[in-house]
C-alpha positions in Angstrom: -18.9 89.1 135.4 -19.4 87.2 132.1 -22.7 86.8 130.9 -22.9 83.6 131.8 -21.1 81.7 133.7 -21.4 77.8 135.2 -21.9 78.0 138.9 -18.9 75.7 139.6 -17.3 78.8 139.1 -18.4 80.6 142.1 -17.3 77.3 144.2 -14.3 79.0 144.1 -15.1 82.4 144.5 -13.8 84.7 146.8 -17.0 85.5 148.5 -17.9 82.1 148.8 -13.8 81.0 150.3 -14.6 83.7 152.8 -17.7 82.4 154.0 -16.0 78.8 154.5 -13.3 80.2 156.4 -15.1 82.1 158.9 -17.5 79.4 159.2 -17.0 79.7 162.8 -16.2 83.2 163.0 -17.5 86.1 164.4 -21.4 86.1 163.5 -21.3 89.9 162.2 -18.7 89.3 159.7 -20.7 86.1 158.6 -23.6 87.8 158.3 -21.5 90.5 156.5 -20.5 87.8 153.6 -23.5 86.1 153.9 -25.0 89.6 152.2 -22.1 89.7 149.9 -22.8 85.9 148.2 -26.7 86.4 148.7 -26.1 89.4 146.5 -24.1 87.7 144.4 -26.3 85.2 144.2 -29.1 87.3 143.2 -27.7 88.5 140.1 -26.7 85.4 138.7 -29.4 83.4 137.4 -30.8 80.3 139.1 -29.6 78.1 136.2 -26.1 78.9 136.3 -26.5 77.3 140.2 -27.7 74.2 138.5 -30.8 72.4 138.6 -32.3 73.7 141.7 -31.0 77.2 142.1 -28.6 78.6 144.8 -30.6 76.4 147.4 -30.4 72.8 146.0 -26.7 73.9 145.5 -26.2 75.2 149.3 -28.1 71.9 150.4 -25.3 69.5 148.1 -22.8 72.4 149.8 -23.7 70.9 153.7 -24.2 67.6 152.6 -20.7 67.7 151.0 -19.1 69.7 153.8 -21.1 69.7 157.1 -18.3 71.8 158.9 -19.4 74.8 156.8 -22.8 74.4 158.0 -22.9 77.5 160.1 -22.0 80.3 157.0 -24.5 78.1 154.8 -26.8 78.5 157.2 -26.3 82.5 157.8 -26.3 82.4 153.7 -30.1 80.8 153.9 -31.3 83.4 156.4 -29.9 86.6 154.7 -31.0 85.5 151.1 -34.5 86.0 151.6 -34.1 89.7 152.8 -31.5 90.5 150.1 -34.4 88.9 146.9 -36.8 91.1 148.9 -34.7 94.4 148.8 -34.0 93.4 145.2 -37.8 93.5 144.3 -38.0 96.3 145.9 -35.3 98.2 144.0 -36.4 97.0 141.2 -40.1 97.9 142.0 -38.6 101.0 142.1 -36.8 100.9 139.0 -40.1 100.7 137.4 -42.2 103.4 138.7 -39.8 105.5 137.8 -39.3 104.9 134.7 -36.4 102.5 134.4 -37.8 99.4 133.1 -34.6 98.6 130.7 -33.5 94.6 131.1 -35.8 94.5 134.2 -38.2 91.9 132.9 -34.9 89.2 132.5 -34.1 90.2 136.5 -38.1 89.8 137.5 -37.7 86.0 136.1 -34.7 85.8 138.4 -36.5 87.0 141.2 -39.4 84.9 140.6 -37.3 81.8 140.8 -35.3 82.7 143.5 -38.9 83.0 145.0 -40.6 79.9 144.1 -37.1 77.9 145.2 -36.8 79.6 149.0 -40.4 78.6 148.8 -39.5 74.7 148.1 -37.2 74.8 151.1 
C-alpha cells in the first residue's frame, strides 16, 4: 500500500466491494470482511478517511447508500475489537523490545479511539 493514499481510494477497494455485496449475506462472512476493512482500516491513518476518520466516512457511507446499512453496521461493531487487538499487539511490540515506527501507529490508535468515542 502506498504511503499515503486519499481514502476515496478504498471506496473502491476490494474489501470494501465485498462488504457491499454481501450486505445481506450470510452474517459470518460479513463479520469475516467486516474484520478484513476494520483491519484495513486500522493501518491507514484517520486522515486519509477524511475529516472525521473511518466513522464520519461510514456515517456519509449509510447516508449515501442506506441499503448497505447492514455490512456498515457489522463494520462499526468489529472495529472496536480489531483497534483493541491492535493496542494490544502493539503493547506487546513494546515490552519486548520492538518499539520501531510504533509511536506514528499509537497516534493512529489514539484517534481511531477518541472518534469511536464521538459516535
Amino acid at each position: 500500500m502506498a504511503k499515503s493514499i486519499h481514502h476515496a481510494s478504498y471506496d473502491n477497494s476490494d474489501a470494501l466491494n465485498l462488504l457491499k455485496k454481501f450486505h445481506k449475506g450470510h452474517p459470518k462472512v460479513r463479520t469475516q470482511i467486516s474484520i478484513a476493512v476494520a483491519a484495513l482500516a486500522v493501518h491507514v491513518p484517520a486522515e486519509d478517511w477524511g475529516d472525521g476518520g473511518i466513522v464520519k466516512w461510514l456515517r456519509d457511507e449509510m447516508d449515501s447508500h442506506p441499503e448497505y446499512i447492514p455490512g456498515f453496521l457489522e463494520l462499526l461493531t468489529v472495529l472496536p475489537e480489531v483497534i483493541v487487538l491492535e493496542a494490544f499487539a502493539l503493547w506487546l511490540r513494546l515490552k519486548h523490545g520492538q518499539n520501531r515506527k510504533l509511536k506514528g501507529i499509537l497516534i493512529m490508535v489514539r484517534g481511531y479511539c477518541s472518534a469511536l468515542n464521538k459516535i
